[in-house]
N, C-alpha and C positions, 0 to 999 in steps of 0.2 A: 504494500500500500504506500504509495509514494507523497508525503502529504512533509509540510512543514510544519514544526512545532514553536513555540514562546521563544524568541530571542529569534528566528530565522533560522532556525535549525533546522536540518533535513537529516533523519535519522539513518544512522550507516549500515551496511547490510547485515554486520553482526548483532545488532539491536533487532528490539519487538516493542509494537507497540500495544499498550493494553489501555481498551477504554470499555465501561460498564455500563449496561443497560440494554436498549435498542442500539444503541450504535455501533454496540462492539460488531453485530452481524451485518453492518452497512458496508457496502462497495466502499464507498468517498464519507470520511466522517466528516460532520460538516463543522464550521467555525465556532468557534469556541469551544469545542469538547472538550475535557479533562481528559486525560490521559497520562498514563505510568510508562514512561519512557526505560529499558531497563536489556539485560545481557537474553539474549532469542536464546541460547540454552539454557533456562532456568528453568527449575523443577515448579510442575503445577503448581507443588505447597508453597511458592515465593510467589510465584504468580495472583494467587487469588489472596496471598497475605498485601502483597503491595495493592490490590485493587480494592480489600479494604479501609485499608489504611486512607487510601486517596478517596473512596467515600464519604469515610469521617472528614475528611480535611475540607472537602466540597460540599458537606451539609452544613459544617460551622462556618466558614469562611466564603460560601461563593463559587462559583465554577471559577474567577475572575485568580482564584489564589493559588491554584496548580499550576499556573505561569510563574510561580515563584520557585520551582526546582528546589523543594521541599524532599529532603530523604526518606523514602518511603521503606526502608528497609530490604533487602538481599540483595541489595546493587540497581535496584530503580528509584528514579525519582519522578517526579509530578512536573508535567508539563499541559501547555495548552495548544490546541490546533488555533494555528492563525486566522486573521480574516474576524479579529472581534474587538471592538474597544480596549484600549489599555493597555501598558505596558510594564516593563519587570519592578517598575515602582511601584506600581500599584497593584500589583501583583503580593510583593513583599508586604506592603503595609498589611494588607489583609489578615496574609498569613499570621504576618506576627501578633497581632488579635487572638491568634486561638493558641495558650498556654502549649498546648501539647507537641505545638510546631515548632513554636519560637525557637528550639536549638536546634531545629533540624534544616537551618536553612542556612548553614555553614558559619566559620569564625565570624569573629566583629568585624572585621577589616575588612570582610567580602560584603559584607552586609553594610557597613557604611557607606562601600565605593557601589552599593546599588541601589543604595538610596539619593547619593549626592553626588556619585561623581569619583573621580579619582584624582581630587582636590581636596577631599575632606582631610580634616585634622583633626586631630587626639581631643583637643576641648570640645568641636562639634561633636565626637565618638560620646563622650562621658554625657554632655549635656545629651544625647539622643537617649543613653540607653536610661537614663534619669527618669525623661520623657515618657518613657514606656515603662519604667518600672511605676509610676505614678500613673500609669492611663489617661495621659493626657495626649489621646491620640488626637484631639484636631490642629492642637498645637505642632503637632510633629506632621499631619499631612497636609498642613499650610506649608511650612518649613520645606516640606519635599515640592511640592507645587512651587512654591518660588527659589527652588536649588540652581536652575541656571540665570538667576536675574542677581543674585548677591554671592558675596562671599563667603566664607565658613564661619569668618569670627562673626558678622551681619544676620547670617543664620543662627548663631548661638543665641542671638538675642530673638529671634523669630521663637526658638524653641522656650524662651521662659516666659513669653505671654502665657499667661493665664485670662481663662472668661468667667463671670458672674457666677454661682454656684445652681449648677442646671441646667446652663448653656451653652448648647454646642456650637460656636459658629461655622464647621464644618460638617455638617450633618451625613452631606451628600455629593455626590459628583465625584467624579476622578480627580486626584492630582495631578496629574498628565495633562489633560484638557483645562482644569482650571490654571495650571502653569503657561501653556498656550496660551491663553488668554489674555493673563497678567502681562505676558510678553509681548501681546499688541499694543500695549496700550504703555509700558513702563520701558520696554528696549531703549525706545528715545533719549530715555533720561539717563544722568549719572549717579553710579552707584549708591551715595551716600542718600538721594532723594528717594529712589526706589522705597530706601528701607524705611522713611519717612514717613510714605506713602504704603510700604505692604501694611506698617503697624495700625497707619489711619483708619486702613480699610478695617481690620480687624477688631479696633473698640469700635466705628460705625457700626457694623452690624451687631457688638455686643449689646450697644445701646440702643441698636432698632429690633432687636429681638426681643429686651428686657421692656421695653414700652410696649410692643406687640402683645407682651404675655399679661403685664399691666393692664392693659383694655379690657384684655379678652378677660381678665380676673375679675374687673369692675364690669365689665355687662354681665357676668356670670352669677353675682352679685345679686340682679335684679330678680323676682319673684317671677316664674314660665306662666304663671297664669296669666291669661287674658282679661285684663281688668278695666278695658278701654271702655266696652260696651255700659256694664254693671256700677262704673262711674258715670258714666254719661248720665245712665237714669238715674245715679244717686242725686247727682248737679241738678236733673231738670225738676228732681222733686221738693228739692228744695228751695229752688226759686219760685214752684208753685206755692210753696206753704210763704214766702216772704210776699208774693200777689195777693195770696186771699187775705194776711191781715192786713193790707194794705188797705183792699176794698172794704174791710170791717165784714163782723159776723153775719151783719144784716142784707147784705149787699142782693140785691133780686138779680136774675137772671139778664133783664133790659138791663140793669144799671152797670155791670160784667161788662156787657155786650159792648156799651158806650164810653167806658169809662175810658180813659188813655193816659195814662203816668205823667206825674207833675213832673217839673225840673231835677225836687228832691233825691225821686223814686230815680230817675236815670244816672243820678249822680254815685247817688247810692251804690247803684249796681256796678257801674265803670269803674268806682273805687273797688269794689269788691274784685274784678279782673285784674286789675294791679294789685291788691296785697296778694291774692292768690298767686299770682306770677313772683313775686317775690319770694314767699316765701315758699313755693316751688322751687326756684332758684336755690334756695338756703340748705332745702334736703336734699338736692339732687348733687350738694357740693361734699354734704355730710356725708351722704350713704359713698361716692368717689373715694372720698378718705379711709372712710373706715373700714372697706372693701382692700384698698391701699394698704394700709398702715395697723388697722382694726380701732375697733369703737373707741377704745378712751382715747389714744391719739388723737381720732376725729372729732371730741366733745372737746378739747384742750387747745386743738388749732381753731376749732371756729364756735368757741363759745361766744364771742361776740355778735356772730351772726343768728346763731339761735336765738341771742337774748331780744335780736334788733326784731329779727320779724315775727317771734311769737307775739313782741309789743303789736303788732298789727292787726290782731285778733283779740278784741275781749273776753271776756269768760264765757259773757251771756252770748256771745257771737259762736262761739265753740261749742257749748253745750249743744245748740240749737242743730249746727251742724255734725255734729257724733249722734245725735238724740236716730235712733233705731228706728226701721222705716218696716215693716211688715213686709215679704217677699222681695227686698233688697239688700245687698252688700252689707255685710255689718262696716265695711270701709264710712269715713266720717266722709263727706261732700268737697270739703275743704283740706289743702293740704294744710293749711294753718294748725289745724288739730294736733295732727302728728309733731310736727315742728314745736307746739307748746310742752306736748308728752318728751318732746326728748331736753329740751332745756329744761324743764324739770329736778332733772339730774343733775343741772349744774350747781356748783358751790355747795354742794352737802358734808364736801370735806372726808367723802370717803369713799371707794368704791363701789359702781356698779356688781350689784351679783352675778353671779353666772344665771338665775331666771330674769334678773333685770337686762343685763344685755342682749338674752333671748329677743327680749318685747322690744328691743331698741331694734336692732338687726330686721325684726318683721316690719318695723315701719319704715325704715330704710331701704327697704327690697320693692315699697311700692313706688319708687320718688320715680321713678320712668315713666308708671304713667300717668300720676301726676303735674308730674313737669308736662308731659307731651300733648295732655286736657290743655293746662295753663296755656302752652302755645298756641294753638290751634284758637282757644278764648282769645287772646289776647291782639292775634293778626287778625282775626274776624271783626274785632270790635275796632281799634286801633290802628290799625294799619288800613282801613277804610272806612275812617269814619264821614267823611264828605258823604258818602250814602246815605246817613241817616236822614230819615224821610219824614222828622216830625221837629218842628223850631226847638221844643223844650230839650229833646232828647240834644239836638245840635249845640243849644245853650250850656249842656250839663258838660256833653264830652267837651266844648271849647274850653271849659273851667278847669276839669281836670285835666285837661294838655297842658295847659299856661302853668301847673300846678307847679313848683320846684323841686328837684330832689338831695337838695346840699345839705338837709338832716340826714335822710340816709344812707348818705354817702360818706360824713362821720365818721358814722357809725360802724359801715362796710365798707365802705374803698370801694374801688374797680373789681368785679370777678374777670373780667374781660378785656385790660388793657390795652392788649394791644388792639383794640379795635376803634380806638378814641382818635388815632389819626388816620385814619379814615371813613368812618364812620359819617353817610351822609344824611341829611335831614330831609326827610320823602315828603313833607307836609307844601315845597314851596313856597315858602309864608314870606321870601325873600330874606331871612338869616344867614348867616356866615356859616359856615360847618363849624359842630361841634369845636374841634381842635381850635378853632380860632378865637373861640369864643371868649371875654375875660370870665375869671372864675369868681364865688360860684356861680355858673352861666346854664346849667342840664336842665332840664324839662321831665315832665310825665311825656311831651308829645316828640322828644328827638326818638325815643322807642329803644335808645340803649341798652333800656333793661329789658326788651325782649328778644335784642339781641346774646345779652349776658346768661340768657334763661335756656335759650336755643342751644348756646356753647354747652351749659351744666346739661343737660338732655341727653346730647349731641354724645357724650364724652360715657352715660350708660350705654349709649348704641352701640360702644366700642370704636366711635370715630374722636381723633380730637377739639375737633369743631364742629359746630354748626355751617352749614352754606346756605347765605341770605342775600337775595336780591333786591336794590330800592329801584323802584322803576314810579316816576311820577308818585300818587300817593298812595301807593300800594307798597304793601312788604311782605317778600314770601320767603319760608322761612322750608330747609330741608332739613332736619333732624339726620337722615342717613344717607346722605351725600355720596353717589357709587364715583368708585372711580373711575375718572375720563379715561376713553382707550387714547388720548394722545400725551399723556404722559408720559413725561421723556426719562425719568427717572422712580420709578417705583421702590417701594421699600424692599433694602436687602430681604432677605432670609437665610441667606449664607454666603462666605466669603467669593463659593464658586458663583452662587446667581450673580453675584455682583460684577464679579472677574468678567463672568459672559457679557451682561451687558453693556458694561464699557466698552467689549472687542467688538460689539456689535455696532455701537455707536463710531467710531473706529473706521469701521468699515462700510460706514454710512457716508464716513469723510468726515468727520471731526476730527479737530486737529488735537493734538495732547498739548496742553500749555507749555513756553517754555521752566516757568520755577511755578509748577503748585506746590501748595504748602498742606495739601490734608487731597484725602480722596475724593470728599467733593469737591474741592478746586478744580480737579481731576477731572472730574464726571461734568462739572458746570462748563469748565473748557471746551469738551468734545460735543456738548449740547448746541453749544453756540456758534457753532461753525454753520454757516450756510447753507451745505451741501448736506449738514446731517439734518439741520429743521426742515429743508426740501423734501428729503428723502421721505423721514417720518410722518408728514403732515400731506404727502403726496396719495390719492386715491386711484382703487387697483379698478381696473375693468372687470364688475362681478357678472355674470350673467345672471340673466332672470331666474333664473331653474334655481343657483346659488343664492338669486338670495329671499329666494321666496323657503328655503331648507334654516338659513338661519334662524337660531334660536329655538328650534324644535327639537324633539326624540330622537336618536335613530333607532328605525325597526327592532324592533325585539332586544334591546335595552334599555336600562335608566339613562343614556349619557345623549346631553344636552350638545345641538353640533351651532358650534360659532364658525363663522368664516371669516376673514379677515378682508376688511376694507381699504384701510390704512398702512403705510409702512410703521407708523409706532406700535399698532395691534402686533404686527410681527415681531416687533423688538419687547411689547408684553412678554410676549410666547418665550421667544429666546431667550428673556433677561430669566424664566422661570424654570424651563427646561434645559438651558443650559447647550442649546446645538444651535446652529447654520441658521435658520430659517428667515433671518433677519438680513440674510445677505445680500450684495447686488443682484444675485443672478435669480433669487425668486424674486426678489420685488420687481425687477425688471419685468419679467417671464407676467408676474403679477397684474403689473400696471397695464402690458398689453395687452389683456385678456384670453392669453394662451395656455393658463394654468390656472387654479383656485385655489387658496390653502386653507385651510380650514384645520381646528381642536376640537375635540371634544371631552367635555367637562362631566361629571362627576354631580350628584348630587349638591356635593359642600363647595362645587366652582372647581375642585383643585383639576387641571388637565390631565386627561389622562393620554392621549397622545397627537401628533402634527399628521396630518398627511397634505400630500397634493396628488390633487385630482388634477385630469388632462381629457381636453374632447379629443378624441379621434373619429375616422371615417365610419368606424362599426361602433359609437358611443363611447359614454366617460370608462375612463380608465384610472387606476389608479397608481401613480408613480412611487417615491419615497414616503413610508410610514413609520415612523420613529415615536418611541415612548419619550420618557423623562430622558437624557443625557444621551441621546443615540442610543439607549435600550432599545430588544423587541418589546412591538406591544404585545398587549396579552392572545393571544390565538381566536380565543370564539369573539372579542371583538372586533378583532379585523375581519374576521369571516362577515361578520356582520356587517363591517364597514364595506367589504368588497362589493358586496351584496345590493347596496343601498346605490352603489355609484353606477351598478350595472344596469339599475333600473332606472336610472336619471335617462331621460329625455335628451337628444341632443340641444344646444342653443338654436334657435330659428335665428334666420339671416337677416340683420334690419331691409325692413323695406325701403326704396329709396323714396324721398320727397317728392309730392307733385307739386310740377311748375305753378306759381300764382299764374291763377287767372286772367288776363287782362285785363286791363282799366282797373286793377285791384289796390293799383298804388304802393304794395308791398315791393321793401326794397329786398334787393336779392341779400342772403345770410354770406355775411363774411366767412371766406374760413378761417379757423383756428390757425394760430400761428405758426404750429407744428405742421400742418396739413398743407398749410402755403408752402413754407421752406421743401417738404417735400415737392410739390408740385412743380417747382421754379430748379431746382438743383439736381432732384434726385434722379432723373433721367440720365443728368452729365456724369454726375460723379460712379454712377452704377457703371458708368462706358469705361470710365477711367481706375477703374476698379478693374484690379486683374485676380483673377481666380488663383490665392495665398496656393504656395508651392507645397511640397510637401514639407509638413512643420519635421526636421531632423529633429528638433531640439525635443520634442515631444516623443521622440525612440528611446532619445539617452534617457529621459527622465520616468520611463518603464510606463506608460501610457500609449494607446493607440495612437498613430501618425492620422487621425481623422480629424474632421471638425469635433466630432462627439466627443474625441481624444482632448481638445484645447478646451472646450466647454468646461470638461472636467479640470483642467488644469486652472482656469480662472476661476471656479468658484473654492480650490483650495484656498486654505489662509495662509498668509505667509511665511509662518513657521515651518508649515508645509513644502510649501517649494523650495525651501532652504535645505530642508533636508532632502529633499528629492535631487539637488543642483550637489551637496555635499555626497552623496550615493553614488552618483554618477562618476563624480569627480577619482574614486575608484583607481579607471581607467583614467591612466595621466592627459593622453591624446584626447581626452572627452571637456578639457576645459576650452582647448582653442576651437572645437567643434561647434559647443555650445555657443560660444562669443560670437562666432561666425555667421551662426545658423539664426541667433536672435538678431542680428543685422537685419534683415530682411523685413521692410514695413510695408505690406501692401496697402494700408488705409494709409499714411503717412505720401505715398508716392502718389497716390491718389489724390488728396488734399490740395498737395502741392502743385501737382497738374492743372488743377481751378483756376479760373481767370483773379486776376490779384486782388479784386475787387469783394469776393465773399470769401476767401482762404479765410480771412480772420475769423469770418464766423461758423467755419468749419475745425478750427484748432481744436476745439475740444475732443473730437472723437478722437483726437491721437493721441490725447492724455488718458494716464490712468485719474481717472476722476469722474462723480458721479455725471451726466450730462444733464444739461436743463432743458427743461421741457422740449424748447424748440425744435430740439434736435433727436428726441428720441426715437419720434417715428423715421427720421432719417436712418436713423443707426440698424432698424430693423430691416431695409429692405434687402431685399433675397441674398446679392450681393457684397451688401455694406456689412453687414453683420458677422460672415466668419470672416471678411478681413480684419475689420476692428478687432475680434476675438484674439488672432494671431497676433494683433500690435501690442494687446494690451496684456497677453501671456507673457512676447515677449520683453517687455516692459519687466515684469514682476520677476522673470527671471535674473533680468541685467539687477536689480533689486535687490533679490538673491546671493548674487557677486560682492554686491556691495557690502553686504552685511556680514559675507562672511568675511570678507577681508577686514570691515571694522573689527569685528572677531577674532583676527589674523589666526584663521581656522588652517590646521592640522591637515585635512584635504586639500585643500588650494594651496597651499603653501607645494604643500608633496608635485604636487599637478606642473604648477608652475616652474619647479627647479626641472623636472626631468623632462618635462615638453613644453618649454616656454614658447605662448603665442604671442606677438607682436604688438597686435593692434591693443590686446586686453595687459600688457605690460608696459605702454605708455600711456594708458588712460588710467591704471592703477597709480602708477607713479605720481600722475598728474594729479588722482586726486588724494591720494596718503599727505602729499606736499602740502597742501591746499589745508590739509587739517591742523596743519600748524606743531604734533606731536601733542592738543590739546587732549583729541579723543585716539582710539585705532590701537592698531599695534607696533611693538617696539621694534622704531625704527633706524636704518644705517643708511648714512649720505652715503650718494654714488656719484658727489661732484662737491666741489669746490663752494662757499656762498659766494654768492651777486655773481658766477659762471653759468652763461650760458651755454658753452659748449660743454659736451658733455665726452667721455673718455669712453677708450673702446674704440673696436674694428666691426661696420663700417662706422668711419664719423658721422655724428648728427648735432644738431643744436635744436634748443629748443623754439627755436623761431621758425625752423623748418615747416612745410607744410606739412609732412606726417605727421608732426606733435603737434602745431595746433589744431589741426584737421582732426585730433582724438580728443578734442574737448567735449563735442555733445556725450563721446561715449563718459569719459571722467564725469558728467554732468548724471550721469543715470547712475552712476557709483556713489553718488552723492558728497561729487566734489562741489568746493568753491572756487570758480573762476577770481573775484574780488581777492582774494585771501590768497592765492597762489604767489604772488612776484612777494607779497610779503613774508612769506615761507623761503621763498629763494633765497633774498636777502641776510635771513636769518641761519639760513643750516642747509641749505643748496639744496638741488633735488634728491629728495628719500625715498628709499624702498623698504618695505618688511625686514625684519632682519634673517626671518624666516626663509625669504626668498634668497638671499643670497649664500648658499652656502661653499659655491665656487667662485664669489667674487661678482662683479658687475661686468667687466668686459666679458667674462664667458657666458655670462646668462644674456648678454645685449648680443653678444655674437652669433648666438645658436640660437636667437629669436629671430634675427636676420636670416637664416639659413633659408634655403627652398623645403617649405613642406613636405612632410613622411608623403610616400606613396598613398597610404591611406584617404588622401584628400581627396582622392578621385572618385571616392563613393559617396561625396557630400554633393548637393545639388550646384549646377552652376552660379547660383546669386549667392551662397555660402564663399565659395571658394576665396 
C-alpha cells in the first residue's frame, strides 16, 4: 500500500503499516487515518499490542495525535496518513495531554526542537516543561502558535502568561493555523512589537471572555418565567382601581362614560411612569451587582440608590400597589415595592440571613421585566407625547417635562455617563444638547433617564447597552440590540478566532500599522484601510432561489441556513470558524454571482459548518464544505445539505428591459460604471490579451500547470506559497526557473499595449490588490481573468522571494550559491542594499562604499543597464529605490553573507555563465 504518512514519510519496504477499524480492509486509507507504523516481521502478539495501544492514544487525544510518533511498543510507533489539517506540533501538543504518552514521544531535546524549532534553548526547555507540568496548556499552544514570529527568550515570556481562573483563551483551533495567521498580520513588524502585541492579544481576549461570562452570569440571574404578560394585567388593574376612586363610589355609568381626567389625574399618572422608571432603573442596577459580586456587595455599593428611589414611593402608595388582586401575580404593580423591600435592609448594622437574602435574590430576579414594562411605559408616554389628544393631559405632560432633575441627581449621579455627550434632545423645543447645557440644566423631558433605564435593562439581556434612536420627537428604545453583520470586529472568543480575523482583514487589504501599541491598534489599523471597508461592506450577487432559503430549516434538520450577502458576513464566519472563507477568491466568485456561500446554525446560532454552492448546467452543486477550522462536517448533515442543493431550482435568466415606448419621455438608464468600462475597453484589451503560457512556475511548486492549477495557487495564503517556493527551492536549478518563469505578465503586457490614454485606469488589474468596482466586471471577462490570475500568482511568488531572503532562508541561500541566476542576484542585491542592514539578513559588502563599479569577471557597474533595468524586479523583493544610493554610501553594495561562500567574483562569474542545458525545457518567454 503505497500511501504517505505524518512528516512526508513514505514507508520502506521493510515496514507495515497497521490501521484499525474499517480501514485496515480499505485499498487506499484515506487522510487522516491513524496508523502504527512498525518492523513487516512482527509477530501478530506486537501487532494487535501496538494497535491497541494506538487506540487508546486516539480515543484520548484525537486521530490528530498519532502524527506525533508516539512509541507504541515492539518497535512501532503512531503515525498519520497525510492529506489532513495539522502538523507535528500539533500533533505533539495533543499527545502530551494524555499522561500515559507524554514519555513516549522521545527525550526533551527532540521534543522541544518539535515544538519550537531547532533554536530553542535550555530556559525555553525548563519554562515548557513547567508549563505542562502545571496544565497550562493554552499558554504553551499560544507559545507554539507564535514559535516562528519570536525568539526563545520572547517565548519564555509567552509561556508565563497566565488567564483569569477558568479561562481558557485557547480553547480551540490549531497552533499551526493560528501561527499562520499571526504571521499575516505580525511578519511586518519587528521583533520586540510582535511580542507587545502577541501578549495584547492575549489579556484582550482574557478580558472579552471574563465580561462574556459576566453577562451571561447576570442574565442568568434573571427569573425564566414569563412575567411580561401577568404584569401587564397586574399594571392595568391597578390603574383601574386609581380611575374608579377617582370617579368616586357613586359614579353612574353616563357619568364613566363622560367623564375625562382633570390636569391633576394626568399629572398624577406621568409622574407615576417616571418614578416607576427610576426606580426600575435602581433594581435593574442592584440585581447587575449582586448577580456580579452577590447581594451584600450590591446593598453596600448602591445603598444610596435604594435609599433615593424607594423615597419615590410612599407607604400608602406601596401598600396599594402589593395589596393582592384575586386571579393575578402575587408580583406588586410597581417596581417601587421591591426597591423599598430591599432598602429595608439597609443600616441594621448586621447581616442579611441566608432566608433574608433568599427574598432579596427573588426580587432581584424580576428587575428585567420590570425594567422592560418601565421602558416600553415610558417611550409610549414620553417619547411621544405631542400625541396627546386632550389640552389637560398636554398641560400635565408639558409640567412634568419642564420638571428638573438636579435633586436626583444628588442623590444618584449619572448610571449612564457616557451618554451625556451625546445625548440629543428629541422634543425640538430649540435647546442646546444636553452637554452644552450650564448645570444644573436636565429635564424630566431630555428623557436621559430613559435612556439610563434602557442601558440597566439592556445589561440583564446580556448586552452592555441599550440601542436608542432620536428621530424628530420620537425615541425608540432596543433593549437586545442583534449584532450588525457588518461589523468589522467582533468579540474574541479565542486567541485563534482573533489570529483568523485579523489575517482575514489582511487579506481584504488592510494595511498592518507601522508602530501599534496593543492588538487593537492592530485590528483598528487593518479596519481602516480602504480596500478592507470596500471589501466588507461590498454586496454579493445572491440569486432569488438563495435568498428566498435564507433564514429557514434545512430539510430534515434543526439547523437554521444563512447565506451571506456581505463580504463582512464572511469575515463573521471566518473570524468564528477560523478558515478561508473570507478571502478574495470567494468574495470575488461571490460578488459575481457565480457561487453562494452560505452557514448553517444550530439552535443556540453557534455555526455548524460553511459550504459553497455553484449553478451548473444539470443544477446546484455543491463545492467546499468545511466545519469549525477546516474540520469535516458531521456526515448525515451534509447528506442532508447535498440533498437540499440538488433540489434547488436553477437561477432563471433576467429578462431583458423593454424599450420605452415612444412619446414616453423616459430617459434611456445609464449604465453602471463597471458595465460602461466594460463596454468601451473590454473588446480591446481581450484582443491584447494573449492566452498566459504554460504557468512552469506552477510545476515547481507541485500544483497542476492549468488555470485551475493558478486558481489554487492565488487563493493560498502567503505563508503558503512560501513554503511551497522554499520546497521547490530543493532543487538548486528551480530558483533561476522560478524567477524566470514569474517574469512572464500577460495582463501587465496587455495593459501596456492600451492606448496611453486609459493605461492609468487599467493599473490596477496588474496589482496585487483588491480592485474597485469599476473594474471588476473587467477582470472577469473570458480572457482577462486567467491572465490576471497568472500576474497576480506570479506576483505573490516574486513575494515569496522576498521574504525569504528577509529571512535569509537556508533554501535560497543553498539554491543560490550552487546555481546562481542572474537577473534574481542583482535584484537581491539591489534590494538587501536598499535595507540599509536595518531589517534582513546578515550581510557582506561585495564592493567598496560610494563605488560604483563593482569587482569581478565580466565587469559591470551599477549604472549599467542590467542593474538598473533589475529594479522593478528589486521592487517586488521589496526593495527601496529612495534608500539604495544611501546604502551605497554607507557600506557599498551587500549580499547575504549566506550567499557568499566562495566569494563575490565566483558567485558574479558563474551567474554570468551560459545557462545549464536544462533551460531548454523552460518555455520560450522564461528563457
Amino acid at each position: 500500500m503505497a500511501i504517505t504518512v505524518s512528516g512526508g514519510i513514505v514507508p520502506r519496504t521493510d515496514q507495515c503499516v497497521l490501521a484499525s477499524g474499517p480501514a485496515s480492509r480499505a485499498a487506499v486509507l484515506p487522510a487522516g487515518t491513524p496508523v502504527a507504523l512498525g518492523p513487516a516481521d512482527a509477530p501478530d502478539g506486537a501487532r494487535e499490542a501496538a494497535l491497541a495501544e494506538l487506540n487508546i492514544l486516539v480515543g484520548e487525544a484525537g486521530p490528530l495525535a498519532a502524527a506525533a510518533g508516539a512509541d507504541l511498543g515492539g518497535g512501532f510507533r503512531s503515525a498519520r496518513v497525510d492529506g489532513r489539517p495539522g502538523d507535528r506540533r500539533d500533533a505533539v501538543l495533543a499527545a502530551l495531554a494524555v499522561p500515559r504518552y507524554a514519555g513516549r514521544l522521545g527525550p526533551p531535546a527532540a521534543l522541544l526542537v518539535a515544538l519550537f524549532g531547532p533554536d530553542a534553548t535550555r530556559p525555553l526547555g525548563a519554562e515548557t516543561l513547567a508549563a505542562i507540568a502545571a496544565g497550562r496548556w493554552a499558554a504553551l499552544r499560544y507559545a507554539v502558535a507564535a514559535g516562528d514570529l519570536l525568539g526563545p527568550e520572547q517565548l519564555v515570556e509567552v509561556l508565563r502568561l497566565r488567564a483569569p481562573e477558568g479561562i481558557d483563551p485557547f480553547p480551540q483551533g490549531l497552533p499551526s493555523v493560528a501561527g499562520d495567521h499571526l504571521a499575516r498580520v505580525l511578519r511586518p513588524l519587528p521583533r520586540p512589537r510582535r511580542l507587545a502585541l502577541v501578549v495584547s492579544l492575549w489579556e484582550q481576549v482574557c478580558d472579552a471572555v471574563t465580561e462574556r461570562r459576566r453577562r451571561e452570569r447576570i442574565r442568568s440571574s434573571q427569573t425564566r418565567r414569563d412575567l411580561e404578560q401577568p404584569l401587564a394585567e397586574r399594571r392595568e388593574r391597578y390603574e383601574e382601581m386609581l380611575v374608579e376612586r377617582a370617579l368616586g363610589p357613586r359614579a353612574t355609568v353616563v357619568e364613566a362614560a363622560l367623564w375625562y381626567p382633570p390636569r391633576q389625574f394626568w399629572e398624577a399618572r406621568f409622574r407615576r411612569v417616571l418614578h416607576d422608571a427610576l426606580a426600575a432603573t435602581v433594581l435593574a442596577r442592584v440585581a447587575a451587582t449582586a448577580a456580579d459580586l452577590g447581594v451584600e456587595a450590591a446593598l453596600d455599593r448602591h445603598g444610596a440608590h435604594l435609599r433615593a428611589a424607594a423615597a419615590l414611593l410612599s407607604g400608602k402608595e406601596a401598600a396599594e400597589a402589593a395589596r393582592r388582586v384575586p386571579g393575578l401575580t402575587g408580583h406588586p404593580a410597581r417596581p417601587g415595592c421591591y426597591v423599598r423591600d430591599i432598602a429595608a435592609f439597609l443600616g441594621r448594622g448586621t447581616a442579611p440571613t441566608a432566608k433574608q437574602l433568599t427574598g432579596i435574590r427573588q426580587r432581584l430576579a424580576t428587575a428585567r421585566h420590570y425594567g422592560t414594562a418601565a421602558v416600553h411605559a415610558a417611550t409610549r408616554l414620553f417619547g411621544q407625547a405631542p400625541y396627546l389628544d386632550h389640552p389637560s393631559a398636554v398641560e400635565a405632560m408639558d409640567a412634568v417635562r419642564a420638571a428638573g432633575l438636579a435633586d436626583w441627581r444628588d442623590e444618584v449621579a449619572y448610571f449612564s455617563p457616557q451618554r451625556l455627550r451625546t445625548w440629543r434632545q428629541p422634543t425640538l423645543d430649540g435647546r442646546p444638547m444636553l452637554a452644552e447645557r450650564p448645570e444644573p440644566a436636565e429635564t424630566v423631558g431630555d428623557l436621559l433617564w430613559v435612556g439610563e433605564l434602557a442601558d440597566a435593562v439592556a445589561q440583564l439581556y446580556g448586552h452592555p447597552e441599550a440601542e436608542i434612536d432620536h428621530w424628530r420627537t420620537t425615541l425608540t428604545v432596543s433593549l437586545e440590540p442583534e449584532a450588525s453583520v457588518d461589523t468589522f470586529v467582533p468579540e474574541a472568543e479565542s486567541v485563534a478566532q482573533a489570529a483568523a480575523r485579523a489575517a482575514q482583514l489582511a487579506e481584504f487589504g488592510g494595511a498592518v500599522p507601522a508602530k501599534p501599541r496593543s492588538w487593537g491598534e492592530l485590528v483598528a489599523g487593518l479596519v481602516a484601510g480602504a480596500a478592507a471597508a470596500e471589501a466588507l461592506v461590498a454586496a454579493f450577487a445572491v440569486p432569488a432561489v438563495a435568498r428566498d432559503a435564507d433564514g429557514t430549516l434545512l430539510p430534515g434538520t434543526g439547523a437554521r441556513i444563512e447565506v451571506a450577502r456581505t463580504g463582512s458576513r464572511l469575515g463573521d464566519w471566518a473570524a468564528y470558524m477560523g478558515n478561508c472563507i473570507a478571502g478574495p477568491y470567494y468574495s470575488d466568485e461571490a460578488a459575481a454571482g457565480r457561487i453562494v456561500l452560505l452557514a448553517l446554525r444550530d439552535a443556540n446560532g453557534r455555526i455548524l459548518l460553511n459550504a459553497e454552492l455553484r449553478p451548473t448546467g444539470k443544477g446546484w452543486r455543491t463545492g467546499e464544505v468545511k466545519a469549525r477550522f477546516n474540520e469535516d462536517p458531521d456526515p448525515q448533515l451534509l447528506r442532508h445539505l447535498q440533498e437540499w442543493v440538488r433540489s434547488l431550482p436553477l437561477p432563471a435568466e433576467p429578462a431583458p428591459e423593454p424599450d420605452p415606448a415612444p412619446g414616453t419621455g423616459r430617459a434611456p438608464r445609464r449604465p453602471a460604471p463597471a458595465r460602461r468600462l466594460a463596454a468601451e475597453l473590454g473588446g480591446r484589451l481581450e484582443e491584447l490579451t494573449e492566452e498566459p503560457p504554460e504557468p512552469t512556475f506552477a510545476r515547481l511548486l507541485g500544483v497542476p500547470a492549468t488555470p485551475e492549477g493558478l486558481v489554487a495557487l492565488r487563493r493560498q495564503a502567503p505563508a503558503t506559497v512560501e513554503r511551497a517556493v522554499r520546497d521547490a527551492l530543493a532543487d538548486p536549478a528551480a530558483a533561476g526557473e522560478l524567477w524566470a518563469a514569474t517574469a512572464a505578465r500577460p495582463m501587465a503586457a496587455a495593459v501596456t499595449a492600451m492606448p496611453e490614454d486609459v493605461r492609468g485606469r487599467l493599473t490596477p488589474l496588474v496589482r496585487d490588490e483588491p480592485l474597485p468596482a469599476a473594474l471588476r466586471k473587467l477582470a472577469r471577462l473570458p480572457r482577462v481573468a486567467p491572465a490576471r490570475t497568472a500576474d497576480l500568482v506570479a506576483l505573490r511568488v516574486r513575494a515569496a522571494f522576498g521574504a525569504l531572503l528577509r529571512a535569509d532562508d537556508a533554501a535560497l541561500a543553498a539554491a543560490m550559491t550552487r546555481r546562481p541566476h542572474a537577473p534574481l542576484l542583482r535584484a537581491a542585491a539591489l534590494a538587501v542594499t536598499s535595507w540599509g542592514g536595518r531589517t534582513g539578513p546578515a550581510v557582506t559588502a561585495v564592493a567598496a562604499r560610494r563605488r560604483v563599479r563593482l569587482p569581478g569577471y565580466p565587469e559591470s557597474s551599477l549604472r549599467d543597464e542590467s542593474w538598473q533595468g533589475a529594479w522593478p524586479d528589486a521592487i517586488e523583493l521589496g526593495g527601496d529605490p529612495e534608500a539604495f544610493w544611501t546604502g551605497i554610501a554607507r557600506h557599498g553594495l551587500v549580499l547575504p553573507a549566506s550567499w557568499l561562500g566562495a566569494g563575490w567574483p565566483a558567485l558574479w562569474a558563474r551567474s554570468s555563465a551560459r545557462p545549464a542545458s536544462r533551460s531548454r525545457d523552460l518555455p520560450a518567454h522564461a528563457r
